[in-house]
N, CA, C and O atoms as a DFTB+ gen file, in Angstrom:
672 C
 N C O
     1  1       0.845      -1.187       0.000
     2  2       0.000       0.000       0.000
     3  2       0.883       1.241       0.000
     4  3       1.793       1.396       0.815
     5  1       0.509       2.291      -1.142
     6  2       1.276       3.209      -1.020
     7  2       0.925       4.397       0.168
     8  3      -0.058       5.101      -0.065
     9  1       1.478       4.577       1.081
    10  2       1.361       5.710       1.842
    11  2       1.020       6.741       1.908
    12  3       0.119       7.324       2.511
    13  1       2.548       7.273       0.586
    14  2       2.649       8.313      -0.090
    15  2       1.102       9.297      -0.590
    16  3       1.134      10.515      -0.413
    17  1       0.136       8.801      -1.051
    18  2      -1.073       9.187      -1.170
    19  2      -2.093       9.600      -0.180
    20  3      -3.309       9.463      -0.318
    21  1      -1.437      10.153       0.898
    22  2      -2.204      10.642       1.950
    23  2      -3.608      11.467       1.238
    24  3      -3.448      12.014       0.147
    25  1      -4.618      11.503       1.746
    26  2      -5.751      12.882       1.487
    27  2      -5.924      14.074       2.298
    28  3      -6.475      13.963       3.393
    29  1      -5.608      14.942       1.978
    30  2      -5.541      16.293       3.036
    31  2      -6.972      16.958       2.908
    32  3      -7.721      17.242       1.973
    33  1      -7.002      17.080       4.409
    34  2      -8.888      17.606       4.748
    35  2      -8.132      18.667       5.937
    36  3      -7.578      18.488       7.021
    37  1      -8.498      20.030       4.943
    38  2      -8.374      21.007       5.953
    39  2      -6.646      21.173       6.692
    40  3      -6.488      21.681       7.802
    41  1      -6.087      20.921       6.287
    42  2      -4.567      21.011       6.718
    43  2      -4.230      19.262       7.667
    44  3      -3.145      18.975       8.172
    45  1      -5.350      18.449       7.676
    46  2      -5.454      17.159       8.523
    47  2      -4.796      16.499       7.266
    48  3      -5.025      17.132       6.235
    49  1      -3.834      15.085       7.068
    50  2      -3.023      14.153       6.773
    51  2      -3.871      12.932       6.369
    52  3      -3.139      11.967       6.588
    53  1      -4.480      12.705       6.120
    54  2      -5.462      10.896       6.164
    55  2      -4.931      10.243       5.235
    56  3      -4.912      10.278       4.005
    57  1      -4.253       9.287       6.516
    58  2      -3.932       8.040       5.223
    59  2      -5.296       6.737       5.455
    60  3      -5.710       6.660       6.611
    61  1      -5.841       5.931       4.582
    62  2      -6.655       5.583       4.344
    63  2      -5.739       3.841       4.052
    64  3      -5.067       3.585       3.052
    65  1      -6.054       2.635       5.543
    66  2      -5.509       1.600       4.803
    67  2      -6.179       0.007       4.402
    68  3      -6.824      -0.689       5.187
    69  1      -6.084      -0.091       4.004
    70  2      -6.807      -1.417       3.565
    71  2      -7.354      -2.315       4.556
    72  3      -6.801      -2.874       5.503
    73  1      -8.749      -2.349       4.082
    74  2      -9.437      -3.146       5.429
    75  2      -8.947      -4.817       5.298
    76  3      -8.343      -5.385       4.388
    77  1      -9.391      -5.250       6.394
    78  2      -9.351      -6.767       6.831
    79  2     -10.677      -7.738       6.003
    80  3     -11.813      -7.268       5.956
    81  1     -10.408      -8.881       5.489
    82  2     -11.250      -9.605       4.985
    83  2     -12.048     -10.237       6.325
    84  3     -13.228     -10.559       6.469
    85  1     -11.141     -10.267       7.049
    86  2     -12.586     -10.618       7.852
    87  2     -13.473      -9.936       8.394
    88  3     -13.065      -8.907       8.932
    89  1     -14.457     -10.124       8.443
    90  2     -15.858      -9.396       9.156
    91  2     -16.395      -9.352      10.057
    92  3     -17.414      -8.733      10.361
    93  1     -15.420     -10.377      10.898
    94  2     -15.957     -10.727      12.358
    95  2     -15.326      -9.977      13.271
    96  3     -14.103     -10.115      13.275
    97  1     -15.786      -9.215      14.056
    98  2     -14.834      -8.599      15.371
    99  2     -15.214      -9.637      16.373
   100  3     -16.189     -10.368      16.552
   101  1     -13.574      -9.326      17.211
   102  2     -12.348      -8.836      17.271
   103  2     -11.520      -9.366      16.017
   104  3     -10.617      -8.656      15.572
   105  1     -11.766     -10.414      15.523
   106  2     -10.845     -10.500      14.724
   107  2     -10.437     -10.121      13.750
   108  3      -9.345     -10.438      13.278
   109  1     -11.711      -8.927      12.979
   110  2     -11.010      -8.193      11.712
   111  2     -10.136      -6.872      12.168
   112  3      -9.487      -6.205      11.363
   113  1     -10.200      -6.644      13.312
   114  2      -9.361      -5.257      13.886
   115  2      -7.778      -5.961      14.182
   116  3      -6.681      -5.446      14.401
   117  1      -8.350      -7.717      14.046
   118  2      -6.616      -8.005      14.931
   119  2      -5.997      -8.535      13.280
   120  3      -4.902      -9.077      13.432
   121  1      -6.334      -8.509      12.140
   122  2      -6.350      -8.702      10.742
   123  2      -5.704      -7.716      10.527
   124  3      -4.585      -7.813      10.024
   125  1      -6.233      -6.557      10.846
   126  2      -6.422      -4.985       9.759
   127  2      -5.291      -4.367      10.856
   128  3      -4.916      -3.283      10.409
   129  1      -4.735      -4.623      11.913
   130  2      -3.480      -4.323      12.820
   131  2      -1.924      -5.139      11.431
   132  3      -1.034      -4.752      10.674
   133  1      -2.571      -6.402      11.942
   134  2      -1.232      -7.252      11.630
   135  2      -0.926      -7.087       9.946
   136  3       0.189      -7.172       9.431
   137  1      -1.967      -6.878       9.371
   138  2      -2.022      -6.754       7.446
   139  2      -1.126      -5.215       7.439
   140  3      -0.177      -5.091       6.664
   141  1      -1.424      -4.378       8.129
   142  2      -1.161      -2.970       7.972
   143  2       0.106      -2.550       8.997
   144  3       0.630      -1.444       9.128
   145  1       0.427      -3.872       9.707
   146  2       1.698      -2.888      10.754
   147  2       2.718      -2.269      10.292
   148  3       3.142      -1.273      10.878
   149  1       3.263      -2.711       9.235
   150  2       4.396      -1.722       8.090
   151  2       4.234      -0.187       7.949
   152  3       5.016       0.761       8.020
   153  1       2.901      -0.321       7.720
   154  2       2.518       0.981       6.906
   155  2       2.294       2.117       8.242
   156  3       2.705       3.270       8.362
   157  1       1.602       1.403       9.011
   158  2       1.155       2.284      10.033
   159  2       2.741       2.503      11.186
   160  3       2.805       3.488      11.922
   161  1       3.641       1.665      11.161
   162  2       5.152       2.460      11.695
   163  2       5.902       2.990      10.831
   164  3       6.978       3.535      11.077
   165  1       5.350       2.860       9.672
   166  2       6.326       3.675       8.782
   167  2       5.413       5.317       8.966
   168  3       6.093       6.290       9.292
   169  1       3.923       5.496       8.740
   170  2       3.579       6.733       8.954
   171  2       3.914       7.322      10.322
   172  3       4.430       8.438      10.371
   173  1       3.600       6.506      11.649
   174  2       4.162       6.848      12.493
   175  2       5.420       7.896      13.007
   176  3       5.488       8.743      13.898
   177  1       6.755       7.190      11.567
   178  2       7.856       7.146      11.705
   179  2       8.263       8.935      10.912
   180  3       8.933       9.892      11.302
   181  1       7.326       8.614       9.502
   182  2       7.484       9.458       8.870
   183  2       6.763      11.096       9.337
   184  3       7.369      12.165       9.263
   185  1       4.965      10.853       9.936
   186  2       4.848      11.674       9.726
   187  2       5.210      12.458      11.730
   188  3       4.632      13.300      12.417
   189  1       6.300      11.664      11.914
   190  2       6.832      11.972      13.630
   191  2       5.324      12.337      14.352
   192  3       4.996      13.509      14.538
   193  1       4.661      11.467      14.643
   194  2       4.031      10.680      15.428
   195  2       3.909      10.837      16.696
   196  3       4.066       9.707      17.159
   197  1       3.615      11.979      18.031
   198  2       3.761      11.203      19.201
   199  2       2.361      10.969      20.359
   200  3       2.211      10.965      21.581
   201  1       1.575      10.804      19.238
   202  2       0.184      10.199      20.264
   203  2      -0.443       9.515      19.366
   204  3      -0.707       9.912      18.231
   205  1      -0.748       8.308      19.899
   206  2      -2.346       7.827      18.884
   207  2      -3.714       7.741      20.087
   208  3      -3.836       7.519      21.292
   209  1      -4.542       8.047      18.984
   210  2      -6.051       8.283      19.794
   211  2      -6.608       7.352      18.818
   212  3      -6.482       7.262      17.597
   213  1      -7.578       6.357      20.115
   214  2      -7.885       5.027      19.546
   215  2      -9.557       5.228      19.937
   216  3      -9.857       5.408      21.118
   217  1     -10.431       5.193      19.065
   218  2     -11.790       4.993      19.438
   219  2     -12.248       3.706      19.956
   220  3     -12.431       2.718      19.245
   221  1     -12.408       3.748      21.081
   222  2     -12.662       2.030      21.662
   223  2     -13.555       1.443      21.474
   224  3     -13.894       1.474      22.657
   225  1     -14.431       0.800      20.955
   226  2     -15.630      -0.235      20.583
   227  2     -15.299      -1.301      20.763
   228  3     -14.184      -1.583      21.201
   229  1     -16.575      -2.511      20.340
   230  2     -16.020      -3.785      20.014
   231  2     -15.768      -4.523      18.783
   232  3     -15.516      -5.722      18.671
   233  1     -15.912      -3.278      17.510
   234  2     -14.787      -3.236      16.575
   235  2     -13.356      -3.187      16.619
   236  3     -12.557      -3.972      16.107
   237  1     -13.151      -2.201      17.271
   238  2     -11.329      -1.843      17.592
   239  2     -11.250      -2.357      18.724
   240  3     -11.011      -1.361      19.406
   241  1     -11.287      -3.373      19.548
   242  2     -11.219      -3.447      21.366
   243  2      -9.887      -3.792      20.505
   244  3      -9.520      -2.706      20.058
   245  1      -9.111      -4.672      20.122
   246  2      -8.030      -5.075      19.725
   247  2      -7.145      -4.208      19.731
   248  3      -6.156      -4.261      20.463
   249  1      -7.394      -3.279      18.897
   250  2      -6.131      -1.976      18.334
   251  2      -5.116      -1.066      19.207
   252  3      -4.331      -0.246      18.731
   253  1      -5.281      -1.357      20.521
   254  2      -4.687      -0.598      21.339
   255  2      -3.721      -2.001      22.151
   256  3      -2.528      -1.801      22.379
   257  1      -4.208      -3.041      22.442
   258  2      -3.665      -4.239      22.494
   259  2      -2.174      -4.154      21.719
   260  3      -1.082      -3.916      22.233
   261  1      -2.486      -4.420      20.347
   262  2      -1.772      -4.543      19.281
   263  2      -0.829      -3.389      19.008
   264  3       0.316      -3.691      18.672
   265  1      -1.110      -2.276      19.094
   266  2      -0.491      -1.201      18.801
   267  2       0.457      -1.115      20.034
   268  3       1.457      -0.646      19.491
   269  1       0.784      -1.269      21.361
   270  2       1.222      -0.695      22.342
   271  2       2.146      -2.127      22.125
   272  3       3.046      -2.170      22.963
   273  1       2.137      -3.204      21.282
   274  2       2.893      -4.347      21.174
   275  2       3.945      -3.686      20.131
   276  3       5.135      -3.974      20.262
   277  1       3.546      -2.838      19.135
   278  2       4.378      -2.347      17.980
   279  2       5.162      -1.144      18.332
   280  3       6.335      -1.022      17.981
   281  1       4.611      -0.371      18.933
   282  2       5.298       0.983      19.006
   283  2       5.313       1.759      20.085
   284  3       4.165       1.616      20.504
   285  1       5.873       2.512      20.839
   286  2       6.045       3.423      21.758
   287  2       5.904       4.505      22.121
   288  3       6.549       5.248      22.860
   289  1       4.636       4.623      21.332
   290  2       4.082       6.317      21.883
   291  2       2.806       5.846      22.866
   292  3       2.345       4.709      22.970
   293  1       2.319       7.226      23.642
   294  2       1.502       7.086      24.134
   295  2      -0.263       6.917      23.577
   296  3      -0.731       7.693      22.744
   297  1      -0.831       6.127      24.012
   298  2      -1.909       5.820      23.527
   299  2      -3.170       6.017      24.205
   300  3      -3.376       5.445      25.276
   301  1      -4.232       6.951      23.553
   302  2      -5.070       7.538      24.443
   303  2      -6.683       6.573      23.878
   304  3      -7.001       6.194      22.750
   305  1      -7.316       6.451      25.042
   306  2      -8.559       5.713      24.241
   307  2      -9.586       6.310      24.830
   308  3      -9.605       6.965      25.872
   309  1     -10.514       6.017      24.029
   310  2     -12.016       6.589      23.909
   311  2     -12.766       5.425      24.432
   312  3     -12.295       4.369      24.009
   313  1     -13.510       5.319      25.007
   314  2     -14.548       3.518      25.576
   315  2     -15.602       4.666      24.901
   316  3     -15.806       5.846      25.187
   317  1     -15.977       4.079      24.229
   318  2     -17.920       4.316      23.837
   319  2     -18.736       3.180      24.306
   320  3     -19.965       3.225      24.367
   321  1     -18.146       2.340      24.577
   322  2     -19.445       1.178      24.510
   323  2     -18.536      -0.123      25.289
   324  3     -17.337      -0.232      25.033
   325  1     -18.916      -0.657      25.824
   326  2     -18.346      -2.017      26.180
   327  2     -19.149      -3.175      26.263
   328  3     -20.217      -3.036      26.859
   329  1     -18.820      -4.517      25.706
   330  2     -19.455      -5.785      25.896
   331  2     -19.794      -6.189      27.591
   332  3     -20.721      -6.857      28.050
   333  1     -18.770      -5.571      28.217
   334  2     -18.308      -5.875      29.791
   335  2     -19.724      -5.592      30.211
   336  3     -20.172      -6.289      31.122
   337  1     -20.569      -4.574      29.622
   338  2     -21.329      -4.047      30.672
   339  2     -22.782      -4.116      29.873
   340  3     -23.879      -3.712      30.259
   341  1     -22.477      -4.658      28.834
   342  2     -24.385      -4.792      27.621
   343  2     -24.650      -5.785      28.300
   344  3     -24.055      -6.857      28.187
   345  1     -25.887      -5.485      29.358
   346  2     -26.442      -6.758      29.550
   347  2     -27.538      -7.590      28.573
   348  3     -27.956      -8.723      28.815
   349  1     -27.866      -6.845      27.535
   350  2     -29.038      -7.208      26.388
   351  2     -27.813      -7.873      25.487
   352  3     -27.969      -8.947      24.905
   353  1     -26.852      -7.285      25.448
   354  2     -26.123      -8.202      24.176
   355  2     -25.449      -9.930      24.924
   356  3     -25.366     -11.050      24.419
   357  1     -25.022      -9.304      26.531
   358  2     -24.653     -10.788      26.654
   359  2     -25.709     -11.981      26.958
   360  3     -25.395     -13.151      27.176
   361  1     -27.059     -11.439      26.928
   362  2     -28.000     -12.663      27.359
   363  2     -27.788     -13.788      26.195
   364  3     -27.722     -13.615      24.978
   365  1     -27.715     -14.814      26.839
   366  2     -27.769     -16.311      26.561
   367  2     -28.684     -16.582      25.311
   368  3     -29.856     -16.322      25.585
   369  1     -28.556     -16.904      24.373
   370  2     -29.583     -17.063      23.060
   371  2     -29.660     -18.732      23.400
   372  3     -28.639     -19.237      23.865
   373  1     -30.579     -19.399      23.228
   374  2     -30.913     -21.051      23.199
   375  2     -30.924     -21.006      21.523
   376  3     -31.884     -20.609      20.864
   377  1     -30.006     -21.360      21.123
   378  2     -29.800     -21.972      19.587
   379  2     -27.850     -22.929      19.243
   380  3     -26.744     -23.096      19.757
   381  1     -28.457     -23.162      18.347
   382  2     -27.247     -24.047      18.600
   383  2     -25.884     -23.295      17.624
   384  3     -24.916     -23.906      17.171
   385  1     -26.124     -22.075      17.513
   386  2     -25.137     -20.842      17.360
   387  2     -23.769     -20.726      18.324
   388  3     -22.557     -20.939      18.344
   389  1     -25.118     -20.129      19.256
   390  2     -24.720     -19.676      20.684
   391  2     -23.137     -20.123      21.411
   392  3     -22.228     -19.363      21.746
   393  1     -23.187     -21.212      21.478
   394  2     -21.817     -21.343      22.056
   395  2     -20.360     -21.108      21.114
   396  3     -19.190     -21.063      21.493
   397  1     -20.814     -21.011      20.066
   398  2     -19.835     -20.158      18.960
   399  2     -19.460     -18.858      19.070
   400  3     -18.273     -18.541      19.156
   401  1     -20.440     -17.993      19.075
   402  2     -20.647     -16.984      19.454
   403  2     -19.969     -16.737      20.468
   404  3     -19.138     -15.859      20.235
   405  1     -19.938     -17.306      22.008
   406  2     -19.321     -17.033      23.140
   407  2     -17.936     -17.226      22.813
   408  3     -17.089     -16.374      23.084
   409  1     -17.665     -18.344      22.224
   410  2     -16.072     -18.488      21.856
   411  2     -15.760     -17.974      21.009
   412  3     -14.580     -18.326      21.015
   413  1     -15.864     -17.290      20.098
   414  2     -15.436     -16.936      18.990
   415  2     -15.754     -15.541      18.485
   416  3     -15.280     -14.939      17.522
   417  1     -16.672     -15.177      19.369
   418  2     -16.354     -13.428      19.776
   419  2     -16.757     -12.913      20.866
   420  3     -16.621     -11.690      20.864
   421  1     -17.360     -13.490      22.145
   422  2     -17.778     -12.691      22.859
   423  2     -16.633     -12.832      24.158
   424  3     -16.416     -11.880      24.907
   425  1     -16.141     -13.775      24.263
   426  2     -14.652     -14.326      25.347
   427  2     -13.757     -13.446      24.977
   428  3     -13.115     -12.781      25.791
   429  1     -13.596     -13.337      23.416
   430  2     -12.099     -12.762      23.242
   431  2     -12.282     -10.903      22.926
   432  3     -11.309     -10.162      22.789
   433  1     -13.569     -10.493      22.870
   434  2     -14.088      -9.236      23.125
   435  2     -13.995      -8.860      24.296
   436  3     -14.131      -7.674      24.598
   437  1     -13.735      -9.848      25.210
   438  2     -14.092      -9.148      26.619
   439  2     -12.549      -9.305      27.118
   440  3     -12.265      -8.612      28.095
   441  1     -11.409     -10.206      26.524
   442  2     -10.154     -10.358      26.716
   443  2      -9.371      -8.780      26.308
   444  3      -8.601      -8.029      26.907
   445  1      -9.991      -8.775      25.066
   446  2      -9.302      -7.672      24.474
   447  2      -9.755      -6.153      25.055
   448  3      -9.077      -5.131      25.163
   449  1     -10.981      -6.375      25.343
   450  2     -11.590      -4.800      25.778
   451  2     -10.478      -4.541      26.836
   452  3      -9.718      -3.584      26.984
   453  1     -10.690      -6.169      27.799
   454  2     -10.248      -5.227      28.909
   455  2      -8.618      -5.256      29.440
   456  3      -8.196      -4.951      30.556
   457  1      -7.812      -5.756      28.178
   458  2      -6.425      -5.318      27.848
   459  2      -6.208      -4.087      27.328
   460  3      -5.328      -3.290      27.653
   461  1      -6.975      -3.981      26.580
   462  2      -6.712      -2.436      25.752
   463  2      -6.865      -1.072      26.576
   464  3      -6.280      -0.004      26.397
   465  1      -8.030      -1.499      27.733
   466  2      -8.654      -0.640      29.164
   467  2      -7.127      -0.350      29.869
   468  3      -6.563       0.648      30.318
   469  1      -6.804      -1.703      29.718
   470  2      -5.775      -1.504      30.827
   471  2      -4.055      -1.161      30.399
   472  3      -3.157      -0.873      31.190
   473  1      -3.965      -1.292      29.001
   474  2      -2.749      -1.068      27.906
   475  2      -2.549       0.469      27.894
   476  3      -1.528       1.153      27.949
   477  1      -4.088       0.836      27.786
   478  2      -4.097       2.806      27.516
   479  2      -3.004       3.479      28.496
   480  3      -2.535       3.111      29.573
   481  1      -2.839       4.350      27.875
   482  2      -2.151       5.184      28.507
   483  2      -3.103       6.574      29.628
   484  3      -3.096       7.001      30.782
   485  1      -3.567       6.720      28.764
   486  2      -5.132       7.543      29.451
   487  2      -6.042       7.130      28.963
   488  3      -5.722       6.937      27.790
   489  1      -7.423       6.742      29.167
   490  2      -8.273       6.396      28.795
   491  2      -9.671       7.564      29.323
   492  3      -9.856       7.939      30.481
   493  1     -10.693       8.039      27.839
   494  2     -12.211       8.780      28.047
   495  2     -12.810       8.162      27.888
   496  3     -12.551       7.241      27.114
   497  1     -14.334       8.297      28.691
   498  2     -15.104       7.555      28.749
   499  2     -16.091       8.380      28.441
   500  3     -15.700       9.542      28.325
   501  1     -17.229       8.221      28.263
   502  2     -18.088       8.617      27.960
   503  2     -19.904       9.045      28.443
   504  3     -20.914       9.640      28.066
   505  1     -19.278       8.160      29.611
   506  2     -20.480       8.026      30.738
   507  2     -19.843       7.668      31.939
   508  3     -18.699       7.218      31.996
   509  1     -20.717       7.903      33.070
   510  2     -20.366       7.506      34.296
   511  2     -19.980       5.569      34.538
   512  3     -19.213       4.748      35.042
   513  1     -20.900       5.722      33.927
   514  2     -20.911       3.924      33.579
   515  2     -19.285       3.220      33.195
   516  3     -18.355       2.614      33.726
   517  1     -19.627       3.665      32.180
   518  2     -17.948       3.219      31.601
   519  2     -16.780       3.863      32.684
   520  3     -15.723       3.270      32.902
   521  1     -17.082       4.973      33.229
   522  2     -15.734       5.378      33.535
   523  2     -15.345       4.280      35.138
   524  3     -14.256       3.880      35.549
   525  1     -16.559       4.106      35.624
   526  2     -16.526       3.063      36.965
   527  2     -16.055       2.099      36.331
   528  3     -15.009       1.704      36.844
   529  1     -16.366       1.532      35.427
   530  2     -15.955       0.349      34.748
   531  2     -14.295      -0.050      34.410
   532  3     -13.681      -1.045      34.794
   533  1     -13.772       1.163      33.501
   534  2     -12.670       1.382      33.420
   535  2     -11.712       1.692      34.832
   536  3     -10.808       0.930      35.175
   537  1     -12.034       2.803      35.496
   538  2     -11.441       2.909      37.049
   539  2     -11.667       1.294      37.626
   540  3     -10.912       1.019      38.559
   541  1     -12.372       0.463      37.301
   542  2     -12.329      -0.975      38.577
   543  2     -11.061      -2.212      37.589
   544  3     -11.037      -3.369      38.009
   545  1     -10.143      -1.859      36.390
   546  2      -9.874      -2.467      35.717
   547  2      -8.276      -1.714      35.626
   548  3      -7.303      -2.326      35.188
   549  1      -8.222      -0.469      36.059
   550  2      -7.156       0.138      36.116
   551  2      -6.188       0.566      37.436
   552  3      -6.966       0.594      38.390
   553  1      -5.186       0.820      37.784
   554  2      -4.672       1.010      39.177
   555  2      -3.897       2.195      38.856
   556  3      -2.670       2.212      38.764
   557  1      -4.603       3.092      38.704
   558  2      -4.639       4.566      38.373
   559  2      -5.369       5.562      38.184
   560  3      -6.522       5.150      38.051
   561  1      -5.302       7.093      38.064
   562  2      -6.035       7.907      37.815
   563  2      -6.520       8.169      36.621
   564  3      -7.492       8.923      36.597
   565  1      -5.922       7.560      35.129
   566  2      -5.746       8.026      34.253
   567  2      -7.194       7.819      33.105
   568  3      -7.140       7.602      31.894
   569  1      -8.130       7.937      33.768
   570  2      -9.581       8.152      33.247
   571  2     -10.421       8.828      33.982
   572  3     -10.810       8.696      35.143
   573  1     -10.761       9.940      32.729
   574  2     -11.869      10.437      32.723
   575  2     -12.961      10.886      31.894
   576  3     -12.640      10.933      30.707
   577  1     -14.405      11.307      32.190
   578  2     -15.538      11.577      31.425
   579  2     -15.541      12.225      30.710
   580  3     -14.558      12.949      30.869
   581  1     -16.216      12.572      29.671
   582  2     -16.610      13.152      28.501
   583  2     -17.363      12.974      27.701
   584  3     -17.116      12.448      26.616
   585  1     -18.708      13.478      28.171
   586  2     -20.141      12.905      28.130
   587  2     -20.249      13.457      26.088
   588  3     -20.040      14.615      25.727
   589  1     -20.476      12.727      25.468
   590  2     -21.285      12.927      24.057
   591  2     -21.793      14.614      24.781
   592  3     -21.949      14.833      25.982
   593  1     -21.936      15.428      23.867
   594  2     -22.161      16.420      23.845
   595  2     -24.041      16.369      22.547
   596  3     -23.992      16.314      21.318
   597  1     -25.279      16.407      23.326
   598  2     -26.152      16.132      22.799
   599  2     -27.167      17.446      23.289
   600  3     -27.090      17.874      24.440
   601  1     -28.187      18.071      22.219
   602  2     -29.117      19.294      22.436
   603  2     -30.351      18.701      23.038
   604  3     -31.321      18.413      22.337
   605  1     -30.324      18.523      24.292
   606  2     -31.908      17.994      24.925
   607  2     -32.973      18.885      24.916
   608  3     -33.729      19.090      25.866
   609  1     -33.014      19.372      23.900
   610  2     -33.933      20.372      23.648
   611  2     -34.636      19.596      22.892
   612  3     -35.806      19.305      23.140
   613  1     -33.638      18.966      21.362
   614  2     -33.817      18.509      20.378
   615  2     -34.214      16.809      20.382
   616  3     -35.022      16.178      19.701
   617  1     -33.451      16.467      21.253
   618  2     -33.399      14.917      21.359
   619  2     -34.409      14.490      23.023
   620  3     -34.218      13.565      23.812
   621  1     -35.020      15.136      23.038
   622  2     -36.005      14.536      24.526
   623  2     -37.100      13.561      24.179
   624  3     -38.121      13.955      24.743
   625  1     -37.302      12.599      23.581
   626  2     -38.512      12.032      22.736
   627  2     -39.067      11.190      24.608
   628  3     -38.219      10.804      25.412
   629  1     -40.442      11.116      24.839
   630  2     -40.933      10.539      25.717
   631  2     -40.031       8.952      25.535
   632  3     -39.585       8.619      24.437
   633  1     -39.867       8.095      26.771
   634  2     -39.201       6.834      26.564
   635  2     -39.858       6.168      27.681
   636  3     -40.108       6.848      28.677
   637  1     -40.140       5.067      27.660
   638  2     -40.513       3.610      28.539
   639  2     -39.160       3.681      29.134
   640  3     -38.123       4.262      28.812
   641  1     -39.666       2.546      30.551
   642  2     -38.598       1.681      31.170
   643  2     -38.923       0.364      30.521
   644  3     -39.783      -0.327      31.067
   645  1     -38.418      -0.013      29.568
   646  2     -38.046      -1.133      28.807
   647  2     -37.354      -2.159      29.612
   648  3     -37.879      -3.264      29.473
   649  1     -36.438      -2.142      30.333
   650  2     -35.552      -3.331      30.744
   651  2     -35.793      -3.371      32.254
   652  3     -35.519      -4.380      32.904
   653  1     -36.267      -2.353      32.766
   654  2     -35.848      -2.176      34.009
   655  2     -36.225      -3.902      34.740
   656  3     -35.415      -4.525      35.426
   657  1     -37.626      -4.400      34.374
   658  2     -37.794      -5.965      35.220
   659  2     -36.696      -6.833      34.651
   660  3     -36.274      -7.864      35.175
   661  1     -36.247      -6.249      33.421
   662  2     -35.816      -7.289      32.765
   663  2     -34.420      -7.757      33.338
   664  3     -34.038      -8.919      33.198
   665  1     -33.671      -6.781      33.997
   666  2     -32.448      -7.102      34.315
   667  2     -32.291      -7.105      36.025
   668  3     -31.495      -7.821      36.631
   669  1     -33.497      -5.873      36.821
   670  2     -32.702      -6.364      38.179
   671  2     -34.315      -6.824      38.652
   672  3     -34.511      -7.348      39.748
């Protein structure tokens, strides 16, 4: 992949690199690490590099894992969302899927989240939620909040308690 072809947005650098054939997370983020580690220490290298900011999901839970294995800058992460704490995504499905599923992405989602939690160098969170989450996984100060910035003027739509029997 040529590098060299960065796209400039606004005085910003974007290099753009070739996704992973696989489709499954964690494992297309731990694909699209190992396919691309050349390119991404060579930009590193070239365009002198000294922070990466990692959006944390359970797309990328991997990338901060992986990256803090390759290179030596500091690495800042974002948690938007964690498997650790969806109690609707981890309920138990009765099909004969299911135990695939647990092995084959939901074990190693929750391996990786909470390496990458604990790999960061600083880690934002995004809710109170996550940030307890992250603080009970870390032995440090180095997280804090930073709530989505949303117009509740605009976004107040009436809402049910949907889960509330459902979970406690």
């Amino acid at each position: 992949h040529n590098i060299q072809n960065a796209e400039n947005e606004n005085g910003v650098r974007i290099f753009r690199l070739p996704d992973s054939r696989i489709t499954m997370d964690p494992w297309n983020g731990i694909f699209f690490i190992r396919k691309n580690s050349l390119a991404i220490k060579k930009i590193i290298e070239d365009e002198k590099i000294d922070i990466i900011h990692v959006h944390h999901s359970d797309l990328s839970c991997p990338y901060v894992y992986l990256l803090k294995k390759m290179v030596k800058i500091p690495i800042i992460s974002t948690v938007h969302a964690s498997l650790l704490i969806d109690r609707e995504y981890l309920k138990f499905r009765y099909n004969f899927k299911e135990p695939f599923r647990w092995i084959l992405r939901i074990f190693p989602i929750f391996w990786f989240e909470t390496e990458s939690i604990k790999l960061s160098d600083y880690v934002i969170t995004v809710s109170k939620k996550l940030e307890d989450l992250c603080r009970s996984l870390r032995n440090d100060d180095h997280v804090i909040t930073v709530p989505n910035a949303i117009n509740i003027q605009q976004f107040n739509p009436p809402t049910k308690r949907v889960f509330k029997d459902q979970f406690f």
